[in-house]
C-alpha positions in Angstrom: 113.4 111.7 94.3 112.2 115.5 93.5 108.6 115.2 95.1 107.9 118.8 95.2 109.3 119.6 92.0 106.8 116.5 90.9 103.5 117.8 92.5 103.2 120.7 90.4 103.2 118.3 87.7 100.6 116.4 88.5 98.3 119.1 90.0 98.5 120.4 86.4 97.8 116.9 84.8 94.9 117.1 87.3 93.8 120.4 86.6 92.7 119.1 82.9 91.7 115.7 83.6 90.7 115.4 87.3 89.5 111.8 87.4 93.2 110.8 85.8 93.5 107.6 88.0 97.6 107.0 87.3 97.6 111.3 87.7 95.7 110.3 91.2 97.9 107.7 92.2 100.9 109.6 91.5 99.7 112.3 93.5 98.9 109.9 96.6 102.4 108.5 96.1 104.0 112.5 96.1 102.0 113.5 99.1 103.0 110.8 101.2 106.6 111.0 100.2 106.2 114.8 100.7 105.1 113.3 104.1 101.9 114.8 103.8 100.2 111.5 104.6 96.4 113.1 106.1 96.4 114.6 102.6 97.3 111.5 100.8 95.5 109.4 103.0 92.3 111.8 102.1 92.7 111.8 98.8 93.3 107.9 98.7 89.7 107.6 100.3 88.2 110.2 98.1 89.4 107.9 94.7 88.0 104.8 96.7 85.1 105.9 96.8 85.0 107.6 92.6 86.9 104.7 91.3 86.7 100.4 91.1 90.4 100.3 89.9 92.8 100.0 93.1 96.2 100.7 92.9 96.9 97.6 95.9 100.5 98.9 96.8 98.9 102.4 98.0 97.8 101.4 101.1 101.1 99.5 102.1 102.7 102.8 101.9 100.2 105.0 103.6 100.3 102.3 106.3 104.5 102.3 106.1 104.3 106.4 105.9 101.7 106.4 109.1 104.0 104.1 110.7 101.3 101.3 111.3 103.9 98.8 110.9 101.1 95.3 111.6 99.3 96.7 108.8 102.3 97.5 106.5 103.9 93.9 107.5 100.6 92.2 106.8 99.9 94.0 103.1 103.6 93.9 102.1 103.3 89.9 102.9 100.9 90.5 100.4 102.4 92.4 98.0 105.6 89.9 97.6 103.2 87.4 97.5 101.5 88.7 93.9 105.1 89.1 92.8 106.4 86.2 93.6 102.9 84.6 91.7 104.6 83.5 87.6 101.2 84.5 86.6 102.1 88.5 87.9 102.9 90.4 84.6 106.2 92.2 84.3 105.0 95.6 84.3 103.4 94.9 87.5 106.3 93.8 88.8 107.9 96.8 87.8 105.9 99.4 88.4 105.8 97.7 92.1 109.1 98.2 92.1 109.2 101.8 91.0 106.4 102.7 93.9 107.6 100.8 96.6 111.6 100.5 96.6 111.6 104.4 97.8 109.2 103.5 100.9 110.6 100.3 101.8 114.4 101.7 102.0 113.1 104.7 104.1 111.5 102.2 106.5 114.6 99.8 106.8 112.4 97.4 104.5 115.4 96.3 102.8 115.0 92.5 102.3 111.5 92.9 100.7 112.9 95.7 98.7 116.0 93.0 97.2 113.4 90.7 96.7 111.3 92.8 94.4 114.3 93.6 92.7 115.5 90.5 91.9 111.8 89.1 90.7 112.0 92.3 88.7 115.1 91.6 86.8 113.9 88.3 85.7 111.2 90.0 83.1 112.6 93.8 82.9 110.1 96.2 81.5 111.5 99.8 82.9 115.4 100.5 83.4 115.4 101.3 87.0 119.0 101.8 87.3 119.0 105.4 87.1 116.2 105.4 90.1 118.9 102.8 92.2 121.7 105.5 92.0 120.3 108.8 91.9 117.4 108.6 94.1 118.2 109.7 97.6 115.7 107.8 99.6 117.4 105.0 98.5 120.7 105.4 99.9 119.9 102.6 103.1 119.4 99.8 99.9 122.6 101.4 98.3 124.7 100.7 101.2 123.6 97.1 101.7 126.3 94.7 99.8 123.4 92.4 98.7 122.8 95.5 96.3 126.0 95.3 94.4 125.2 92.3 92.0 121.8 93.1 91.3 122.7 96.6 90.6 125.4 95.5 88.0 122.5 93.7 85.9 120.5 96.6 86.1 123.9 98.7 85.0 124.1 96.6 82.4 120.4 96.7 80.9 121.3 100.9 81.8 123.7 101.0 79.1 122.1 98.7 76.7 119.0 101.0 76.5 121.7 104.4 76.5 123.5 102.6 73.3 119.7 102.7 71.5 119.2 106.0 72.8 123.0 107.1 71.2 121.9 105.3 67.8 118.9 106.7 68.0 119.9 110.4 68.5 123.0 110.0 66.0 120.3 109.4 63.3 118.4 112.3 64.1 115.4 110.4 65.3 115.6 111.1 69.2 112.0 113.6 69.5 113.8 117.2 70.6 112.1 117.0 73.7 113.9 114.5 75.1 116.9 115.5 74.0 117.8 117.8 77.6 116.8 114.9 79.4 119.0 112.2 77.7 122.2 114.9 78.0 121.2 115.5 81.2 121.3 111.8 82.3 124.1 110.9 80.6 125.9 113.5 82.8 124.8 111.9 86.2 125.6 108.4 85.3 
């Protein structure tokens, strides 16, 4: 939900490793959520043609973001299809999740977005909860009452992970840099 703030970021992440493909992706994702989609779209071609390794949910949101909704429909069809597939890994699942729930709210995608969700809480690799509540583009999935249960489980995987965090940080273990963060977190939950 802070794109701008983001970019800088990963422009500096680029400035030292410039073929960074997760660094690229990240940036395709901020430029088109920026709604700088020629950009994003350019750069999207430019890594085609540099790099074999495809981030597949890219295009679905440059298509959403361009709003070439045949071609959005027919990769998100896609998409959901690869989730839905037992054989799709969690963190796939996940990091699907992460990338596209943003998009798909924006663009009144809400059904697909529940869907991912719910595949997603059946293997949980990231704790999206904080990402449900605080990011802004995802206030249309927030009001839909579908939301409520699914959002509960992931409250409750939330506060599981903030007990460890608590432990961890009352032993003196929790790395200092992390420490801002976790306070800071703790206040907007």
């Amino acid at each position: 939900g802070r794109s701008a703030e983001g970019l800088r970021y990963i422009d500096a992440v680029l400035s030292v490793e410039p073929d960074f493909v997760g660094a690229l992706d990240w940036k395709i994702l901020i430029l088109a959520d920026l709604g700088r989609v020629a950009e994003a779209e350019s750069l999207f071609t430019k890594k085609q043609g540099t790099h074999r390794e495809m981030n597949p949910r890219l295009p679905c949101i440059l298509a959403l973001q361009r709003q070439d909704s045949a071609e959005a429909d027919r990769l998100l069809k896609e998409i959901l299809k690869s989730i839905q597939d037992p054989k799709t890994g969690p963190a796939v699942i996940a990091v699907s999740a992460l990338e596209l729930l943003p998009f798909l709210a924006r663009h009144g995608k809400l059904e697909e977005a529940l869907e991912i969700l719910k595949r997603d809480l059946e293997t949980p690799v990231f704790p999206l909860y904080d990402m449900l509540v605080l990011n802004p583009h995802l206030e249309p999935l927030r009001r839909d009452p579908r939301l409520k249960p699914i959002l509960e489980k992931y409250r409750e995987n939330c506060v599981e992970s903030i007990r460890m965090l608590a432990q961890i940080r009352g032993r003196g273990e929790l790395p200092p840099y992390l420490e801002t963060p976790f306070t800071d977190l703790l206040k907007k939950l």
